[in-house]
Gaussian input, Z-matrix of N, CA and C with variables (Angstrom, degrees):
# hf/3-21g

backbone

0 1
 N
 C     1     B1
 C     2     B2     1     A1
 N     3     B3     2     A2     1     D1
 C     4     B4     3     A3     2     D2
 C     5     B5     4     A4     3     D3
 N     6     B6     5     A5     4     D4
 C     7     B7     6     A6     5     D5
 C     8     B8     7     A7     6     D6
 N     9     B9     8     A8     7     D7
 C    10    B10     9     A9     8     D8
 C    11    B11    10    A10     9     D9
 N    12    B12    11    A11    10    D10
 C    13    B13    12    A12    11    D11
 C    14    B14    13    A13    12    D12
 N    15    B15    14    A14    13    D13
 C    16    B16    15    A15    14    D14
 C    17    B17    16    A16    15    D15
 N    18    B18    17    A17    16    D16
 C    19    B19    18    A18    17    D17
 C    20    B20    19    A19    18    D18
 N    21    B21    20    A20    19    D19
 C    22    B22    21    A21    20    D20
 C    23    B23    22    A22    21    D21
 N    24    B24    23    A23    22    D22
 C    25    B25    24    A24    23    D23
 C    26    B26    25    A25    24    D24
 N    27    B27    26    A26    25    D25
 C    28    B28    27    A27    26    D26
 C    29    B29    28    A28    27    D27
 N    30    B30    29    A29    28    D28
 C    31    B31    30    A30    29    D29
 C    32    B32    31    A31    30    D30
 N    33    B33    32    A32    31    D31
 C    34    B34    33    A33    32    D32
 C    35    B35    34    A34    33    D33
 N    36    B36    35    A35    34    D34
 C    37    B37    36    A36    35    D35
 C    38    B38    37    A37    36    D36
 N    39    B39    38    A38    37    D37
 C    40    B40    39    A39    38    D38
 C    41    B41    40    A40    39    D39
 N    42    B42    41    A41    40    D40
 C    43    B43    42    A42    41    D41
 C    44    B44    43    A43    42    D42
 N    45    B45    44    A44    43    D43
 C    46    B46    45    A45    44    D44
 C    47    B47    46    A46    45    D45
 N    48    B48    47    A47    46    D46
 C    49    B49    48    A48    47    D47
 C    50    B50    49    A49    48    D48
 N    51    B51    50    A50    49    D49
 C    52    B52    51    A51    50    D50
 C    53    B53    52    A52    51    D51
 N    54    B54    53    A53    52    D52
 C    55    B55    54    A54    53    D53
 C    56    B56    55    A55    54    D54
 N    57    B57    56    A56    55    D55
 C    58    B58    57    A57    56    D56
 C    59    B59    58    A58    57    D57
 N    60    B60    59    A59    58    D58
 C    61    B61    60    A60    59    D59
 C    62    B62    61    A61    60    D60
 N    63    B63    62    A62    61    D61
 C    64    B64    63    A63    62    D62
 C    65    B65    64    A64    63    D63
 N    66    B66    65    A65    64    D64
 C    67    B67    66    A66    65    D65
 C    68    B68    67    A67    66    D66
 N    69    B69    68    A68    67    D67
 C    70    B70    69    A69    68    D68
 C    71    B71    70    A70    69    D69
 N    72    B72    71    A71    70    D70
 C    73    B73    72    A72    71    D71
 C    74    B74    73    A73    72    D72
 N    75    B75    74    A74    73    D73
 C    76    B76    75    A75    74    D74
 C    77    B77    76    A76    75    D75
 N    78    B78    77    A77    76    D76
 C    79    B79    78    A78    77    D77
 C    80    B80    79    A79    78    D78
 N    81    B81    80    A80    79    D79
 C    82    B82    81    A81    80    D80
 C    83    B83    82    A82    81    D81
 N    84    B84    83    A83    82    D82
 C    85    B85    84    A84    83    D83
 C    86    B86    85    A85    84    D84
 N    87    B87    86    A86    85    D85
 C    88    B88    87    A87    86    D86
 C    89    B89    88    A88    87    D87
 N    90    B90    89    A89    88    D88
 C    91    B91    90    A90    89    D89
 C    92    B92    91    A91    90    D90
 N    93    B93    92    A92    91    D91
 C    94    B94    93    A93    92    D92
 C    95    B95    94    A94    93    D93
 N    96    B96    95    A95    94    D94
 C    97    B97    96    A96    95    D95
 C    98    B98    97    A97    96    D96
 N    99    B99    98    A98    97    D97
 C   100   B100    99    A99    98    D98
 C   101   B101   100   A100    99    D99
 N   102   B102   101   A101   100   D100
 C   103   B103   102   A102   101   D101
 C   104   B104   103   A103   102   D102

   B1=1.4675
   B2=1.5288
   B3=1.2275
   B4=1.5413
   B5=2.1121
   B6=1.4105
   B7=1.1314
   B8=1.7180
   B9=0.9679
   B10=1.9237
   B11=1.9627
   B12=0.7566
   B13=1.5260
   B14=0.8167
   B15=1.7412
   B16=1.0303
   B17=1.9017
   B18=1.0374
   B19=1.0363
   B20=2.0017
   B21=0.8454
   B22=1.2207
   B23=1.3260
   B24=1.4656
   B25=1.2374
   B26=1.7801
   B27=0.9248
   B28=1.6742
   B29=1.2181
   B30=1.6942
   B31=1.4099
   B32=1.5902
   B33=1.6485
   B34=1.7393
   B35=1.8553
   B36=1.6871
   B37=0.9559
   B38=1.5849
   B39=2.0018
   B40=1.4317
   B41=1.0980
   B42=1.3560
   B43=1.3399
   B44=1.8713
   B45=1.7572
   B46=1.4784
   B47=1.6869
   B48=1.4152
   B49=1.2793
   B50=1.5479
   B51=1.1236
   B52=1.4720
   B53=1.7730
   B54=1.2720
   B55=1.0600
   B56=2.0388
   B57=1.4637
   B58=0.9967
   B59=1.8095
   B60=1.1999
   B61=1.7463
   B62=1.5382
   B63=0.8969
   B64=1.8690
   B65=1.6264
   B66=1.1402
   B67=1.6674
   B68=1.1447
   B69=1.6352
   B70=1.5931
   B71=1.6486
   B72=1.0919
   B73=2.0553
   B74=1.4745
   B75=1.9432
   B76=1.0382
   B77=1.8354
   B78=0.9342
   B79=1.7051
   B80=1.2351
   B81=1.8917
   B82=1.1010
   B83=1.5085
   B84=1.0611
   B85=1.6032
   B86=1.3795
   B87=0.5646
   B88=1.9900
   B89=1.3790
   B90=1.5465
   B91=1.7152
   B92=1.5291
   B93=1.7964
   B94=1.2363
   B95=1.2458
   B96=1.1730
   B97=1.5710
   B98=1.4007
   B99=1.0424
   B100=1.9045
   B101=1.3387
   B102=1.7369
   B103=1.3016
   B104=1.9443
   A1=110.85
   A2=130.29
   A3=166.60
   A4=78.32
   A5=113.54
   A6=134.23
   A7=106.38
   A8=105.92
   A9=129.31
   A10=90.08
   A11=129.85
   A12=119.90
   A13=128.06
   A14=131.39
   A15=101.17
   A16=122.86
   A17=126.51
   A18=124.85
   A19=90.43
   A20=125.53
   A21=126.24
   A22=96.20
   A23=165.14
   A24=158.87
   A25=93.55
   A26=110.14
   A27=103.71
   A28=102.15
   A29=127.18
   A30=130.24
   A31=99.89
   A32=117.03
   A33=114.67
   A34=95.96
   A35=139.70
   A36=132.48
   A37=127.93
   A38=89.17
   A39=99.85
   A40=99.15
   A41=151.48
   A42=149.22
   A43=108.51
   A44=93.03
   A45=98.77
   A46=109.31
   A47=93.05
   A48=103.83
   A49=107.30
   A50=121.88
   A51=128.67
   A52=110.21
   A53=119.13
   A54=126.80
   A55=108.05
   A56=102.21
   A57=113.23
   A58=120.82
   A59=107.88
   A60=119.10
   A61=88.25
   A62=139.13
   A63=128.19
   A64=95.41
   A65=129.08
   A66=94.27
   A67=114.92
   A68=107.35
   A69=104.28
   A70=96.41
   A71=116.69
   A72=124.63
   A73=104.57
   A74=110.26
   A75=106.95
   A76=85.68
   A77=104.67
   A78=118.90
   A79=96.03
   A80=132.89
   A81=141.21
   A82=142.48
   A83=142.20
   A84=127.08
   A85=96.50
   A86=142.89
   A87=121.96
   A88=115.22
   A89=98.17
   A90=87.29
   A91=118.28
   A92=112.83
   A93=115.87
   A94=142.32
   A95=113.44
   A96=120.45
   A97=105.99
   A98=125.94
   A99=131.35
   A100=87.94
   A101=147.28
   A102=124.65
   A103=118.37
   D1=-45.02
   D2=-175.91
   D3=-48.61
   D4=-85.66
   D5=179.83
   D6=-25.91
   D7=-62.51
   D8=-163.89
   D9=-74.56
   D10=-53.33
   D11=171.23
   D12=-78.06
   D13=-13.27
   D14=149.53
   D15=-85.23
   D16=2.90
   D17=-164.83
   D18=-98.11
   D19=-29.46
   D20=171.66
   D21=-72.16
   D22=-41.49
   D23=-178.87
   D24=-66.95
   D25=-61.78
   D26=-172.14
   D27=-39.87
   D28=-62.66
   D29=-149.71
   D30=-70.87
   D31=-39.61
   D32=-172.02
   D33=-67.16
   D34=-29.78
   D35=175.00
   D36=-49.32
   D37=-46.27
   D38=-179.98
   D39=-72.86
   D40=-53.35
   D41=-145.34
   D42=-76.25
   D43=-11.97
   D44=177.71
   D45=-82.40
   D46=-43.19
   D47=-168.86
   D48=-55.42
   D49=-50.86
   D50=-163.80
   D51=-90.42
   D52=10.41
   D53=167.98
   D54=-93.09
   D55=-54.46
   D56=-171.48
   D57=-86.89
   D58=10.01
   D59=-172.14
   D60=-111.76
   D61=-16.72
   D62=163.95
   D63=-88.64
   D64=-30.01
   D65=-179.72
   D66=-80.12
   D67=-14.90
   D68=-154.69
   D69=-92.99
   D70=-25.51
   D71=168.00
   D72=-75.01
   D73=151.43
   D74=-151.15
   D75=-95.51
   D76=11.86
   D77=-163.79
   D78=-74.44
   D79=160.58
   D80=115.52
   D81=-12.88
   D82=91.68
   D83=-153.34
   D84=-62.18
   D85=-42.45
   D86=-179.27
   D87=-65.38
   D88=-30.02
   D89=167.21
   D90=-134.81
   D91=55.27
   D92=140.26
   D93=-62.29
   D94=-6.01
   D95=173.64
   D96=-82.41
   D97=-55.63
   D98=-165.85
   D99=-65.50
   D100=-65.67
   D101=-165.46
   D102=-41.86

């Protein structure tokens, strides 16, 4: 269980991260990477 939560914390982190790095760039989300 120990195992399975944390790996569910990683994935809700990433899913944070990549939600919130297109609002926070002044970029397009499809093309925040090329700026």
């Amino acid at each position: 269980m120990d195992t399975f939560r944390m790996v569910m914390f990683r994935w809700v982190m990433i899913l944070l991260m990549s939600v919130m790095e297109p609002i926070l760039s002044p970029c397009p989300i499809l093309k925040h990477r090329r700026c």
